[in-house]
C-alpha positions in Angstrom: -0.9 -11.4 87.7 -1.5 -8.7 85.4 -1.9 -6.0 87.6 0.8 -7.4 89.3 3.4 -7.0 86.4 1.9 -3.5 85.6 2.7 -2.3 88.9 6.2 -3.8 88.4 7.0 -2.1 85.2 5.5 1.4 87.1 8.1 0.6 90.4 11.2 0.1 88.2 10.6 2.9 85.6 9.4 5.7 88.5 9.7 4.0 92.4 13.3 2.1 92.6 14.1 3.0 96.0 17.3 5.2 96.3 18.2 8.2 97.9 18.7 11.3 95.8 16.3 14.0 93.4 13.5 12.8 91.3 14.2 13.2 88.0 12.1 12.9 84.5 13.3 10.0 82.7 12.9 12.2 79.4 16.2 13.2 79.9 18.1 10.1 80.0 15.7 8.9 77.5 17.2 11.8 74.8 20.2 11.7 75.3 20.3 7.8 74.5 18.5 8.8 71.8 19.3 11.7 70.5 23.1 10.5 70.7 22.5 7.7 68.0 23.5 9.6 64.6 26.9 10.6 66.6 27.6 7.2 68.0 26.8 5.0 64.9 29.1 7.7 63.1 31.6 7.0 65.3 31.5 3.0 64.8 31.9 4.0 60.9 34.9 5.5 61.6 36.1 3.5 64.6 35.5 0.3 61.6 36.3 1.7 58.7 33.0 0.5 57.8 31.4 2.5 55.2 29.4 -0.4 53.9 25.4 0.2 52.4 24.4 -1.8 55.4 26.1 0.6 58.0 25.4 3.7 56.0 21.7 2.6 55.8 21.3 1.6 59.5 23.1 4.9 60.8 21.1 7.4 58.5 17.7 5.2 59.7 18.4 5.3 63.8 20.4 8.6 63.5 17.8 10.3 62.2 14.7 8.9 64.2 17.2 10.5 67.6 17.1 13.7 65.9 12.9 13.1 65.2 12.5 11.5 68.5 14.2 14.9 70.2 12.3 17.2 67.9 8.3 15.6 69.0 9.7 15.5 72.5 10.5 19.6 71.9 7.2 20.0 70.6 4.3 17.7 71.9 6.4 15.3 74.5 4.6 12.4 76.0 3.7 13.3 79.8 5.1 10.2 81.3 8.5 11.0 80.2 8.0 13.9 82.6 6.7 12.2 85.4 9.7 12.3 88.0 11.8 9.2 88.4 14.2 8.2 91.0 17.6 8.1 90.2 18.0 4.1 90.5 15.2 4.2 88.0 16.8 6.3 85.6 20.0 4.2 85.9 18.0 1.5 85.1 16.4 3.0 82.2 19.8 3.9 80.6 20.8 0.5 81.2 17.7 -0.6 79.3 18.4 2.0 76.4 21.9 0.9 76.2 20.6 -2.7 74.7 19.9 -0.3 71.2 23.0 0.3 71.1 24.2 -3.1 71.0 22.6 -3.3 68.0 24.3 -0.5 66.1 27.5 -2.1 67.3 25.8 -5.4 65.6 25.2 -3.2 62.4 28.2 -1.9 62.0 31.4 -3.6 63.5 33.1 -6.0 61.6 33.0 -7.5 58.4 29.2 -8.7 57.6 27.7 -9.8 53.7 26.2 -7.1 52.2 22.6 -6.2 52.7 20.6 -7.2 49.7 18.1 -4.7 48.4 15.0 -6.6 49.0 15.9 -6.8 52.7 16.8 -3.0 52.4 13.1 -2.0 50.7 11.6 -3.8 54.1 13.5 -1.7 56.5 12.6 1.4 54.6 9.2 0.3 54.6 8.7 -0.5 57.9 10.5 2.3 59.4 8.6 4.8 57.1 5.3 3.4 58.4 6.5 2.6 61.9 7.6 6.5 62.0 3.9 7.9 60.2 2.2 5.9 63.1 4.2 6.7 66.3 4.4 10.5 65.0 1.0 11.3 64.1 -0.5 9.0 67.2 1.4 10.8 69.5 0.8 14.1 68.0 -2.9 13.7 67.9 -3.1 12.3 71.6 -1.0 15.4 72.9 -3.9 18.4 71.3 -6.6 16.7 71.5 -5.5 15.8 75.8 -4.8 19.4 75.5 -8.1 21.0 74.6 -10.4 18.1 74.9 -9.6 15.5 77.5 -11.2 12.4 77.8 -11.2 9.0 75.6 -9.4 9.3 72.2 -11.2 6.5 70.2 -11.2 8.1 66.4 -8.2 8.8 64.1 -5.0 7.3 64.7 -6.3 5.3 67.8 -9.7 4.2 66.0 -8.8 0.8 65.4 -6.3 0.0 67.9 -5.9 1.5 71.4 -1.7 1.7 70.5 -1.0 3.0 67.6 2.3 4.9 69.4 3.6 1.2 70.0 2.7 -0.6 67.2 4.6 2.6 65.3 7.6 1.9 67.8 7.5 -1.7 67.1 7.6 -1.0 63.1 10.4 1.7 63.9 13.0 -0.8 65.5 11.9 -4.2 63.7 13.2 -1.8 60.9 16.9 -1.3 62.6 16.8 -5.3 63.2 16.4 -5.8 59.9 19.1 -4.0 58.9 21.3 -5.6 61.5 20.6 -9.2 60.1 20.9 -10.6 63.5 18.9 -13.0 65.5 20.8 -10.9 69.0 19.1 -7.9 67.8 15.5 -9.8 67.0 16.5 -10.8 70.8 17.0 -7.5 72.3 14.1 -6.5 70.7 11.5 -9.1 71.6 12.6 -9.3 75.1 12.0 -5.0 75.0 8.7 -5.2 73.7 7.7 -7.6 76.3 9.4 -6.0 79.3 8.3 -3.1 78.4 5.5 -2.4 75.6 3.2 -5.3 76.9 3.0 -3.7 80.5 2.3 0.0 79.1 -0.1 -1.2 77.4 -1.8 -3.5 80.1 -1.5 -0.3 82.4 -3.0 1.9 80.0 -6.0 -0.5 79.5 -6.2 -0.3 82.9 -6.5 3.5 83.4 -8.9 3.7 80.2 -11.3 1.1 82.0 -12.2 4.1 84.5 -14.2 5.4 81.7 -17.7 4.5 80.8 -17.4 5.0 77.4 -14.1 2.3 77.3 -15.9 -1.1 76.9 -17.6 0.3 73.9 -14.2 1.3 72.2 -12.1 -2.1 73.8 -15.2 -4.2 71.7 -14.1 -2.1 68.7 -10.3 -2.3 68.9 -7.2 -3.7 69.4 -5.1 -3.5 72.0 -1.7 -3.2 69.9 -3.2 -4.6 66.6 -5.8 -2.9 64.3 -9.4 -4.6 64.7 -10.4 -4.7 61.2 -12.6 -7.9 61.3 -15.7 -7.9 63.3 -15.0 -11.8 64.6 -12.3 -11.8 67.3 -10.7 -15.5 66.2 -11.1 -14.4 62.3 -8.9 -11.3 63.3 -7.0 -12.8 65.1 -5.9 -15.9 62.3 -5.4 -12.3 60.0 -3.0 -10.4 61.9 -1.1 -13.9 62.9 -1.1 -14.8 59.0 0.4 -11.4 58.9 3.0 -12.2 61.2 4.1 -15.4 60.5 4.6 -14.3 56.7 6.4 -11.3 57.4 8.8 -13.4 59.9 9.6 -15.3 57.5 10.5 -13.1 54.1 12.9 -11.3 57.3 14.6 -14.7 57.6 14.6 -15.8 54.3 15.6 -12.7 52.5 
C-alpha cells in the first residue's frame, strides 16, 4: 500500500500521460510562488483591505515567493528539475492554486481583527518554519555536491525531514493568519497528498544504503527523535501537537 501511494504521488507529479515536452515543474512551481507578494497586493487593493491581518499575511507569503525564488537561484532542489509532463504540471499548478485560496481567505472581505497573540505565533512559526526549510535545504545541496552519500548530522540529525517539517511551520504560519478552518483544510489535505508520500519515497530510496537503519533507529521521519523510547517520543511530540492546536483555536 505504501509503495503503492509513493508511486502514485511520482505518476501524477512527473508521468501523467499527455502528449507534448517534458518540462521541470520548477517553473510552474515559481511562478505560483514567486507571484504571491503581487497577487495578495492586488487583493489589498481589489478590497480595500489594508487591515493588520492582510498587511501581516501578504508581507509573510510575499516575502517567502521572493525567498523561495532566491534558494531555488542559488542551491534549487533537483527534483524540481526533474522533467515533468505537461498534464503533470497542469496538475501541479492546480495544486499550488489551493494557496492562493488562502490569501483570498486572508484578505477579502471584512474579518475581526487579528489579535496579537495569534500574530506573535505566525511570526514564530514562520521564522522557524523558514530557518529549518532554508538551512536543510541548503546543507543537503553542498554537502550532495561534494560529498554524496547519507546526510545524517546537522540539520537532518534528528529527523530525516527537516525541509518539510520547515514547510509545514512555514504555511501553518499563513493559516494562522487566515483564521480559517478552509485554510487548516487546504493545508492538511496538502501535507498528506503530498508531504507524507515524499517522505515515504525518500525513506524508500535512503533504505538502499547500509548505513540507513542505523540513522532510521536514531531519527524521525518528519519529527525530531529526541527521546530514546519510541512511545515516550511519541506521547512528547503528540503533547506538542494537541497543545499547539489548541492555543491556534482558542486564541
Amino acid at each position: 500500500m505504501q509503495d503503492k501511494l509513493i508511486d502514485l504521488n511520482d505518476w501524477l507529479f512527473y508521468d501523467i500521460s499527455c502528449p507534448g515536452p517534458r518540462i521541470p515543474p520548477r517553473y510552474i512551481i515559481n511562478a505560483f510562488k514567486g507571484s504571491m507578494l503581487p497577487f495578495c497586493l492586488a487583493l489589498i487593493l481589489l478590497y480595500g483591505n489594508s487591515s493588520f491581518r492582510a498587511t501581516l499575511y501578504t508581507g509573510l507569503h510575499g516575502s517567502y515567493g521572493i525567498i523561495w525564488i532566491l534558494k531555488d537561484y542559488i542551491f534549487g532542489d533537483k527534483n524540481f528539475a526533474t522533467p515533468a509532463t505537461i498534464a503533470s504540471n497542469v496538475f501541479i499548478g492546480i495544486g499550488l492554486c489551493l494557496y492562493q485560496i488562502i490569501a483570498f481567505l486572508a484578505i477579502s472581505g471584512e474579518r475581526p481583527e487579528i489579535g496579537m497573540a495569534r500574530a506573535f505565533m505566525a511570526i514564530l512559526s514562520y521564522a522557524v518554519g523558514l530557518f529549518l526549510m532554508i538551512g536543510s535545504d541548503a546543507q543537503k545541496y553542498w554537502t550532495l555536491k561534494f560529498r554524496p552519500g547519507l546526510i545524517n548530522d546537522g540539520f537532518f540529525r534528528s529527523t530525516r525531514n527537516p525541509n518539510y517539517l520547515g514547510e509545514v511551520l512555514i504555511y501553518l504560519a499563513f493559516g494562522i493568519t487566515a483564521q480559517s478552518y478552509i485554510a487548516y483544510g487546504i493545508l492538511l489535505t496538502f501535507w498528506l497528498a503530498v508531504f507524507v508520500p515524499r517522505m515515504l519515497g525518500k525513506d524508500r530510496s535512503l533504505a538502499r544504503k547500509k548505513e540507513f537503519p542505523i540513522y532510521a533507529s536514531t531519527s524521525g521521519l518528519f519529527f525530531p527523535k529526541f527521546l530514546a523510547d519510541p512511545l515516550a517520543d511519541r506521547a512528547l511530540w503528540g503533547t506538542a501537537v494537541a497543545l499547539l492546536a489548541s492555543l491556534i483555536l482558542i486564541l
